[in-house]
N, C-alpha and C positions, 0 to 999 in steps of 0.2 A: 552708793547711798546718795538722794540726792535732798538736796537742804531747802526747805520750804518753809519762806515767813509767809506769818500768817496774820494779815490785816481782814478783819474781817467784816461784812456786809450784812450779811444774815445766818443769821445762827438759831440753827430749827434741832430740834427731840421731840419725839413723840407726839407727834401733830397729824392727827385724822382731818381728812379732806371730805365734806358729801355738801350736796345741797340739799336746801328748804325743801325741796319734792320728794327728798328722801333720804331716810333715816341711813341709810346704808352708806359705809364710807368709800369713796371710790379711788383715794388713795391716801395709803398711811407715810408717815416720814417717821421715820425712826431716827435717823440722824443725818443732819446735812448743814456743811457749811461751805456757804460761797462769800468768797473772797472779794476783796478791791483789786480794781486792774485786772480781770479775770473775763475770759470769754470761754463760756459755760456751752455745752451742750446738753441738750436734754435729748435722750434717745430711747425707743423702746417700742412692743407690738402697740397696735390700735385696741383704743379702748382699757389703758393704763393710766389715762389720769396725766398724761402731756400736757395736755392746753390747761387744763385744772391746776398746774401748779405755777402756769403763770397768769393765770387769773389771782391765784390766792397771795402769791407774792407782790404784783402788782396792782393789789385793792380794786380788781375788775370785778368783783363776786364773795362774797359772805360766804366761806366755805369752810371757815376755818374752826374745829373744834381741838377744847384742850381740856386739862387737867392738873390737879396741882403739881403734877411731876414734869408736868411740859414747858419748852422754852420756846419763845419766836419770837427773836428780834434783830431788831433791822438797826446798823448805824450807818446814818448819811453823816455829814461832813461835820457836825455841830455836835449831836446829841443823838445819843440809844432812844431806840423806841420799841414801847412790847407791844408788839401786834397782836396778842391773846384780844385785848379787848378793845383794839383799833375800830369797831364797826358800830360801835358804842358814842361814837364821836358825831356832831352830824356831817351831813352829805358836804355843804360849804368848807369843811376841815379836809374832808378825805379829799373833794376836787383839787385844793390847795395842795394837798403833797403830793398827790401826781403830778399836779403840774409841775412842783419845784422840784421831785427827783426822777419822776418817770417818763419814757416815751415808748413807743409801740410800734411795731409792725403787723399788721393781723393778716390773715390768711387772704380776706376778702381787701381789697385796694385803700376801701373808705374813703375813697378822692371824690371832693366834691367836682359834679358834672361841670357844673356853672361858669366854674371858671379854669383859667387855661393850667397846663402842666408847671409849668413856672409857678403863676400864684398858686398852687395847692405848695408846691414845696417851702415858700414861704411865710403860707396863712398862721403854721403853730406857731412859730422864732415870733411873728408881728402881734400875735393873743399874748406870747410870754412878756414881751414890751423890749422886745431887740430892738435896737433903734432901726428903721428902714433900709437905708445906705449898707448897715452892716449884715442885714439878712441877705438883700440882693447879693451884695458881693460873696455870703457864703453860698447862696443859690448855684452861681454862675459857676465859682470853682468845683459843686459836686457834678454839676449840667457835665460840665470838660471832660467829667473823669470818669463817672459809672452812664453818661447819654449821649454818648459819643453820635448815636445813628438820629438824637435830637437836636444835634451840636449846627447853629445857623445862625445869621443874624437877627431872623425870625424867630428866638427861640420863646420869648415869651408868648406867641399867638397859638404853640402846639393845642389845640382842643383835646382834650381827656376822652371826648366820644374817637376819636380817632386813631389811637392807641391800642399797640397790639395789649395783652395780656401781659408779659414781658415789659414793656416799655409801663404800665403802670404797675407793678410793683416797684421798677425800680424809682420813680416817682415818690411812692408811697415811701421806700427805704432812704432817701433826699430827705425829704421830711420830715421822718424822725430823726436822722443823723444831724442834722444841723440843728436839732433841740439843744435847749441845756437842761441835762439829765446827769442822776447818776448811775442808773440803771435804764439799757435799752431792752424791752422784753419781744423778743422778736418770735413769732411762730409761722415756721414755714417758710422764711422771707424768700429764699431761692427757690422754690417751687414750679413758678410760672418759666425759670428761666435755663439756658441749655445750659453745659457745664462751664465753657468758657467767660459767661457773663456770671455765673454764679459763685466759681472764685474769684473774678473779679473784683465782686462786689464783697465778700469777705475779707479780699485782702483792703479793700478801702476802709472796711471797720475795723478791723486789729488797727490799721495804722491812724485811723482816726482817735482811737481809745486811746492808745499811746502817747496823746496830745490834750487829753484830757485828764486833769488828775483827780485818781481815785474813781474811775466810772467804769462800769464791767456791764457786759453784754450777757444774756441768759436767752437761750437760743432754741426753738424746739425744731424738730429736721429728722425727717427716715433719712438723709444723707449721709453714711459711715463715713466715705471718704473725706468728704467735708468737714466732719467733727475731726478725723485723725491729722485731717493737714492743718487745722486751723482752733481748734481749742489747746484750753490749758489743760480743762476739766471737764469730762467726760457723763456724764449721770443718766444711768443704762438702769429705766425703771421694770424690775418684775413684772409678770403676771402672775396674779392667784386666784385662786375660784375657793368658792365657797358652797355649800347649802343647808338650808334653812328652809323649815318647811317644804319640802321636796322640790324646793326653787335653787337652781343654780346661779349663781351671778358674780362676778369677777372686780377684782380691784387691782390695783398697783401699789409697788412699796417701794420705796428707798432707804436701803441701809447703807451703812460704811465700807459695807462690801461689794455692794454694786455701785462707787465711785470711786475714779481712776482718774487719776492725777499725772499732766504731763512734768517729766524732768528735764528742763530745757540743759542740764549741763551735758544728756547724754540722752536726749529725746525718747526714753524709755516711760515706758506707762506706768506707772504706780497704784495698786487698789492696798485695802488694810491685809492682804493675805498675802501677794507676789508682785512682780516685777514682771512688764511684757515689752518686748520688740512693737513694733506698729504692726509687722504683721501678724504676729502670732496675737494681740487682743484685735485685730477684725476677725481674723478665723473665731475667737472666742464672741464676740459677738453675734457673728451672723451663725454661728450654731446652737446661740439662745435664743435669736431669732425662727432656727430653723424650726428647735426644739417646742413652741410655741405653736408653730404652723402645723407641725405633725399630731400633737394633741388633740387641738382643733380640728384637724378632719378625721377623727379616731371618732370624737364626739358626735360630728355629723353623722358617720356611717352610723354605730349606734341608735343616735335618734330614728335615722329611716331606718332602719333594719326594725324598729319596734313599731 
Protein backbone atom coordinates (compact mmCIF):
# COMPACT_ATOMS: atom_id res chain seq x y z
CA UNK A 1 0.00 0.00 0.00
CA UNK A 2 1.45 3.06 -0.83
CA UNK A 3 0.71 6.61 1.10
CA UNK A 4 -0.28 9.51 -0.81
CA UNK A 5 -0.60 13.26 0.51
CA UNK A 6 -2.49 15.07 -1.21
CA UNK A 7 -1.97 18.86 -1.80
CA UNK A 8 -3.77 19.90 -4.37
CA UNK A 9 -3.59 22.19 -7.61
CA UNK A 10 -6.73 21.44 -9.60
CA UNK A 11 -9.51 19.72 -8.79
CA UNK A 12 -11.87 18.99 -11.79
CA UNK A 13 -15.63 16.67 -11.88
CA UNK A 14 -17.66 16.72 -14.54
CA UNK A 15 -16.19 19.19 -17.02
CA UNK A 16 -17.11 18.82 -20.73
CA UNK A 17 -14.43 20.30 -22.95
CA UNK A 18 -15.72 21.71 -26.84
CA UNK A 19 -15.04 24.94 -28.56
CA UNK A 20 -17.15 27.96 -29.91
CA UNK A 21 -17.31 26.04 -33.46
CA UNK A 22 -18.95 23.46 -31.88
CA UNK A 23 -21.48 22.29 -29.91
CA UNK A 24 -19.89 18.85 -29.56
CA UNK A 25 -17.57 17.99 -26.57
CA UNK A 26 -14.43 16.81 -27.52
CA UNK A 27 -13.34 15.87 -24.05
CA UNK A 28 -15.17 15.12 -20.85
CA UNK A 29 -13.29 15.00 -17.31
CA UNK A 30 -15.15 13.11 -15.08
CA UNK A 31 -12.73 13.32 -12.29
CA UNK A 32 -9.27 14.47 -12.12
CA UNK A 33 -6.97 15.84 -9.51
CA UNK A 34 -3.43 17.06 -10.10
CA UNK A 35 -1.49 17.81 -7.33
CA UNK A 36 1.46 20.29 -6.13
CA UNK A 37 5.00 19.01 -6.83
CA UNK A 38 3.67 16.70 -9.37
CA UNK A 39 4.98 16.14 -13.02
CA UNK A 40 1.99 14.86 -14.81
CA UNK A 41 1.76 13.15 -17.97
CA UNK A 42 -0.92 13.31 -20.29
CA UNK A 43 -0.97 10.44 -22.73
CA UNK A 44 -3.27 8.97 -25.28
CA UNK A 45 -4.39 8.19 -29.28
CA UNK A 46 -4.63 11.42 -31.50
CA UNK A 47 -7.61 13.38 -31.59
CA UNK A 48 -8.61 12.77 -27.73
CA UNK A 49 -8.59 16.13 -26.43
CA UNK A 50 -4.53 16.20 -25.39
CA UNK A 51 -3.72 19.68 -26.33
CA UNK A 52 -7.47 20.78 -25.30
CA UNK A 53 -6.88 19.94 -21.73
CA UNK A 54 -3.98 22.11 -21.47
CA UNK A 55 -5.37 24.86 -23.31
CA UNK A 56 -8.41 24.65 -20.71
CA UNK A 57 -6.32 24.32 -17.76
CA UNK A 58 -3.97 26.96 -18.72
CA UNK A 59 -6.57 29.67 -19.85
CA UNK A 60 -5.25 29.39 -23.66
CA UNK A 61 -9.05 28.76 -24.96
CA UNK A 62 -12.82 29.10 -23.67
CA UNK A 63 -13.41 25.60 -23.69
CA UNK A 64 -14.80 24.92 -20.62
CA UNK A 65 -18.51 23.90 -20.03
CA UNK A 66 -20.17 23.08 -16.55
CA UNK A 67 -23.01 22.38 -14.59
CA UNK A 68 -24.28 22.89 -11.21
CA UNK A 69 -22.83 19.49 -10.23
CA UNK A 70 -19.50 20.36 -11.60
CA UNK A 71 -16.21 21.39 -9.78
CA UNK A 72 -12.94 23.29 -11.31
CA UNK A 73 -10.66 24.78 -9.25
CA UNK A 74 -7.47 25.68 -9.30
CA UNK A 75 -5.19 26.56 -5.93
CA UNK A 76 -2.01 28.64 -6.52
CA UNK A 77 -0.15 29.71 -3.39
CA UNK A 78 -2.65 32.32 -1.84
CA UNK A 79 -6.23 31.56 -2.63
CA UNK A 80 -8.85 28.92 -4.52
CA UNK A 81 -10.05 29.86 -7.78
CA UNK A 82 -13.32 28.47 -9.58
CA UNK A 83 -12.44 28.34 -13.04
CA UNK A 84 -16.40 27.62 -13.97
CA UNK A 85 -16.71 31.17 -14.71
CA UNK A 86 -12.96 32.38 -15.02
CA UNK A 87 -13.59 33.72 -18.85
CA UNK A 88 -16.12 35.95 -17.43
CA UNK A 89 -13.33 38.14 -16.19
CA UNK A 90 -11.71 40.40 -18.72
CA UNK A 91 -8.77 39.62 -21.02
CA UNK A 92 -6.31 42.13 -18.72
CA UNK A 93 -7.13 39.61 -15.47
CA UNK A 94 -6.79 36.35 -17.39
CA UNK A 95 -3.10 37.87 -19.15
CA UNK A 96 -2.20 38.59 -15.38
CA UNK A 97 -2.64 34.99 -14.00
CA UNK A 98 -0.81 33.45 -16.57
CA UNK A 99 1.75 35.36 -16.18
CA UNK A 100 1.92 35.00 -12.42
CA UNK A 101 1.33 31.10 -12.36
CA UNK A 102 1.72 29.85 -15.85
CA UNK A 103 4.42 29.16 -18.39
CA UNK A 104 4.50 27.06 -21.71
CA UNK A 105 6.04 24.86 -23.94
CA UNK A 106 4.12 24.56 -27.43
CA UNK A 107 4.67 22.31 -30.06
CA UNK A 108 5.75 24.93 -32.49
CA UNK A 109 9.24 27.04 -30.99
CA UNK A 110 7.41 30.57 -30.80
CA UNK A 111 11.14 32.06 -30.66
CA UNK A 112 11.12 35.35 -31.74
CA UNK A 113 13.58 35.43 -35.10
CA UNK A 114 14.99 38.87 -34.24
CA UNK A 115 16.78 38.21 -31.68
CA UNK A 116 19.43 35.72 -30.73
CA UNK A 117 18.97 32.25 -28.63
CA UNK A 118 20.25 33.69 -25.45
CA UNK A 119 17.80 36.81 -25.42
CA UNK A 120 14.64 34.69 -26.43
CA UNK A 121 15.53 32.59 -23.12
CA UNK A 122 15.61 35.64 -21.23
CA UNK A 123 12.76 37.86 -22.87
CA UNK A 124 9.75 36.09 -20.47
CA UNK A 125 12.06 36.25 -16.65
CA UNK A 126 12.76 40.35 -18.15
CA UNK A 127 8.48 40.95 -19.21
CA UNK A 128 7.91 39.22 -15.60
CA UNK A 129 10.38 42.03 -14.10
CA UNK A 130 13.37 39.56 -13.05
CA UNK A 131 15.85 41.83 -12.36
CA UNK A 132 18.53 41.54 -15.54
CA UNK A 133 21.83 40.21 -13.61
CA UNK A 134 19.48 37.49 -12.22
CA UNK A 135 17.87 36.23 -15.54
CA UNK A 136 21.25 36.28 -17.26
CA UNK A 137 22.84 34.34 -14.62
CA UNK A 138 19.74 31.78 -14.81
CA UNK A 139 20.12 31.84 -18.58
CA UNK A 140 23.72 30.92 -18.61
CA UNK A 141 23.29 28.00 -15.79
CA UNK A 142 20.44 26.31 -18.18
CA UNK A 143 22.85 27.20 -21.60
CA UNK A 144 25.62 24.66 -19.49
CA UNK A 145 23.25 22.10 -18.95
CA UNK A 146 20.37 21.25 -21.59
CA UNK A 147 22.97 23.48 -24.68
CA UNK A 148 25.92 21.98 -24.24
CA UNK A 149 26.49 21.75 -28.32
CA UNK A 150 25.59 26.05 -27.75
CA UNK A 151 28.01 26.14 -24.91
CA UNK A 152 30.85 29.06 -26.14
CA UNK A 153 32.06 32.35 -25.32
CA UNK A 154 29.81 33.32 -28.13
CA UNK A 155 26.92 32.26 -26.64
CA UNK A 156 24.71 35.14 -26.74
CA UNK A 157 25.25 35.83 -30.67
CA UNK A 158 23.64 32.09 -31.47
CA UNK A 159 20.99 33.43 -34.31
CA UNK A 160 17.54 31.44 -34.02
CA UNK A 161 17.60 31.32 -38.10
CA UNK A 162 20.53 29.07 -37.55
CA UNK A 163 19.35 26.33 -35.34
CA UNK A 164 18.62 22.86 -35.84
CA UNK A 165 14.87 22.02 -34.81
CA UNK A 166 16.39 20.45 -31.73
CA UNK A 167 18.47 23.04 -30.58
CA UNK A 168 15.19 25.43 -30.74
CA UNK A 169 12.92 23.59 -28.65
CA UNK A 170 15.29 23.32 -26.26
CA UNK A 171 15.68 27.07 -26.29
CA UNK A 172 12.06 27.37 -26.30
CA UNK A 173 12.03 24.65 -22.86
CA UNK A 174 15.07 27.52 -21.26
CA UNK A 175 12.59 29.92 -21.48
CA UNK A 176 9.91 28.72 -19.91
CA UNK A 177 11.85 26.87 -17.20
CA UNK A 178 13.40 29.81 -15.83
CA UNK A 179 9.82 31.62 -15.56
CA UNK A 180 8.33 31.94 -12.23
CA UNK A 181 5.29 29.66 -12.56
CA UNK A 182 3.41 27.46 -10.66
CA UNK A 183 2.42 25.26 -13.43
CA UNK A 184 4.64 24.48 -16.65
CA UNK A 185 2.12 23.35 -19.39
CA UNK A 186 4.39 21.71 -21.75
CA UNK A 187 2.94 19.79 -25.11
CA UNK A 188 5.28 17.67 -26.84
CA UNK A 189 8.49 19.46 -25.41
CA UNK A 190 10.82 16.53 -26.54
CA UNK A 191 9.47 15.87 -29.85
CA UNK A 192 12.11 17.59 -32.10
CA UNK A 193 14.66 15.85 -29.87
CA UNK A 194 16.49 12.16 -30.02
CA UNK A 195 16.23 10.19 -26.84
CA UNK A 196 19.32 11.08 -25.15
CA UNK A 197 18.74 14.89 -25.11
CA UNK A 198 15.10 14.25 -24.31
CA UNK A 199 15.82 12.55 -20.93
CA UNK A 200 18.05 14.82 -20.46
CA UNK A 201 16.02 17.58 -20.63
CA UNK A 202 13.30 15.95 -18.21
CA UNK A 203 15.60 15.02 -15.85
CA UNK A 204 16.50 18.94 -15.72
CA UNK A 205 12.74 19.61 -14.98
CA UNK A 206 12.03 17.16 -12.23
CA UNK A 207 15.11 18.52 -10.59
CA UNK A 208 14.26 21.99 -11.43
CA UNK A 209 10.59 21.45 -9.86
CA UNK A 210 12.18 20.15 -6.79
CA UNK A 211 13.69 23.60 -6.24
CA UNK A 212 10.67 25.15 -6.61
CA UNK A 213 7.94 25.05 -3.99
CA UNK A 214 4.77 23.81 -4.84
CA UNK A 215 5.10 23.99 -8.92
CA UNK A 216 4.20 20.77 -10.95
CA UNK A 217 4.69 20.30 -14.60
CA UNK A 218 1.60 18.95 -16.82
CA UNK A 219 3.08 17.35 -19.76
CA UNK A 220 1.46 16.15 -23.09
CA UNK A 221 3.93 13.34 -25.02
CA UNK A 222 3.13 9.84 -27.30
CA UNK A 223 6.45 9.17 -25.32
CA UNK A 224 5.48 5.85 -22.86
CA UNK A 225 8.87 5.46 -21.72
CA UNK A 226 9.28 9.03 -20.89
CA UNK A 227 6.07 9.16 -18.78
CA UNK A 228 7.12 5.74 -16.95
CA UNK A 229 10.73 7.06 -16.13
CA UNK A 230 9.91 10.25 -15.26
CA UNK A 231 6.23 11.13 -14.03
CA UNK A 232 4.41 10.82 -10.78
CA UNK A 233 1.12 10.79 -12.53
CA UNK A 234 0.14 9.14 -15.39
CA UNK A 235 -3.43 10.39 -17.37
CA UNK A 236 -4.10 7.84 -20.23
CA UNK A 237 -7.02 9.78 -22.02
CA UNK A 238 -9.84 7.23 -23.75
CA UNK A 239 -11.27 7.33 -27.05
CA UNK A 240 -15.02 7.33 -27.77
CA UNK A 241 -17.12 7.64 -30.64
CA UNK A 242 -20.39 8.52 -30.90
CA UNK A 243 -23.40 9.11 -33.70
CA UNK A 244 -25.72 11.42 -34.13
CA UNK A 245 -27.52 11.89 -37.08
CA UNK A 246 -25.72 9.28 -38.91
CA UNK A 247 -22.43 11.36 -38.29
CA UNK A 248 -19.78 9.59 -36.38
CA UNK A 249 -17.32 11.71 -34.31
CA UNK A 250 -15.02 10.99 -31.32
CA UNK A 251 -14.15 12.45 -28.13
CA UNK A 252 -11.83 11.60 -25.10
CA UNK A 253 -12.67 11.09 -21.33
CA UNK A 254 -10.87 10.99 -18.25
CA UNK A 255 -12.00 9.04 -15.34
CA UNK A 256 -10.37 7.87 -12.03
CA UNK A 257 -9.75 4.76 -13.76
CA UNK A 258 -7.82 5.79 -16.47
CA UNK A 259 -5.13 7.62 -13.81
CA UNK A 260 -2.20 5.97 -12.39
CA UNK A 261 -0.44 7.15 -9.87
CA UNK A 262 3.37 6.40 -9.19
CA UNK A 263 4.36 4.92 -5.61
CA UNK A 264 7.85 6.14 -5.01
CA UNK A 265 8.22 3.75 -1.81
CA UNK A 266 8.14 0.74 -4.20
CA UNK A 267 7.78 2.44 -7.68
CA UNK A 268 4.59 0.44 -8.54
CA UNK A 269 1.72 2.27 -10.53
CA UNK A 270 -1.38 2.71 -8.87
CA UNK A 271 -4.96 3.31 -10.80
CA UNK A 272 -8.49 3.26 -8.61
CA UNK A 273 -8.86 -0.61 -9.62
CA UNK A 274 -5.05 -2.25 -9.27
CA UNK A 275 -1.58 -2.08 -8.63
CA UNK A 276 1.13 -2.50 -11.85
CA UNK A 277 5.04 -3.22 -12.19
CA UNK A 278 6.31 -0.43 -14.90
CA UNK A 279 6.26 -3.12 -17.10
CA UNK A 280 3.10 -4.79 -16.99
CA UNK A 281 1.15 -0.86 -17.13
CA UNK A 282 3.39 -0.12 -20.67
CA UNK A 283 2.11 -3.61 -21.90
CA UNK A 284 -1.34 -2.10 -20.65
CA UNK A 285 -0.93 0.86 -22.19
CA UNK A 286 0.32 0.28 -25.53
CA UNK A 287 -2.44 -2.44 -25.99
CA UNK A 288 -5.04 0.40 -25.39
CA UNK A 289 -3.14 1.98 -27.74
CA UNK A 290 -3.10 -0.98 -29.98
CA UNK A 291 -6.80 -1.59 -29.24
CA UNK A 292 -7.57 1.93 -30.83
CA UNK A 293 -5.56 1.41 -33.94
CA UNK A 294 -7.20 -1.84 -34.81
CA UNK A 295 -10.83 -0.17 -34.55
CA UNK A 296 -9.82 2.42 -36.67
CA UNK A 297 -8.58 0.46 -39.55
CA UNK A 298 -11.87 -1.90 -39.08
CA UNK A 299 -13.71 1.45 -39.70
CA UNK A 300 -11.62 2.37 -42.68
CA UNK A 301 -12.10 -1.06 -44.44
CA UNK A 302 -15.71 -0.64 -43.83
CA UNK A 303 -16.13 2.66 -45.17
CA UNK A 304 -14.20 1.47 -48.65
CA UNK A 305 -15.86 -1.60 -48.76
CA UNK A 306 -19.23 0.60 -49.05
Amino acid sequence: MCLVVNDMLFEIEKINCSYKTSKRAVLEIEELIINKNEVVFIIGPSGVGKSTILETLGLMNDTINSTSSSKFNFYPKKFPIDMRNIWKKKERELSEMRRLFFSFIFQSDNLFSSLTGYQNIIASSLIEGTESNSAKQQAYIVLNDILEDLNSKDQEDFSIKEMSGGQKQRVSFARAIISNYQVLFADEPTGNLDWYNAEALMDYLVKSLEKKDGSSAVIVSHDINLALDFADKIIYIDKYSEEKNKEEFYYGKISKDSVFIKCKENGEWNSSKQSYTREKLEKEIKMKFKGHSEKEKIKEALYEAN
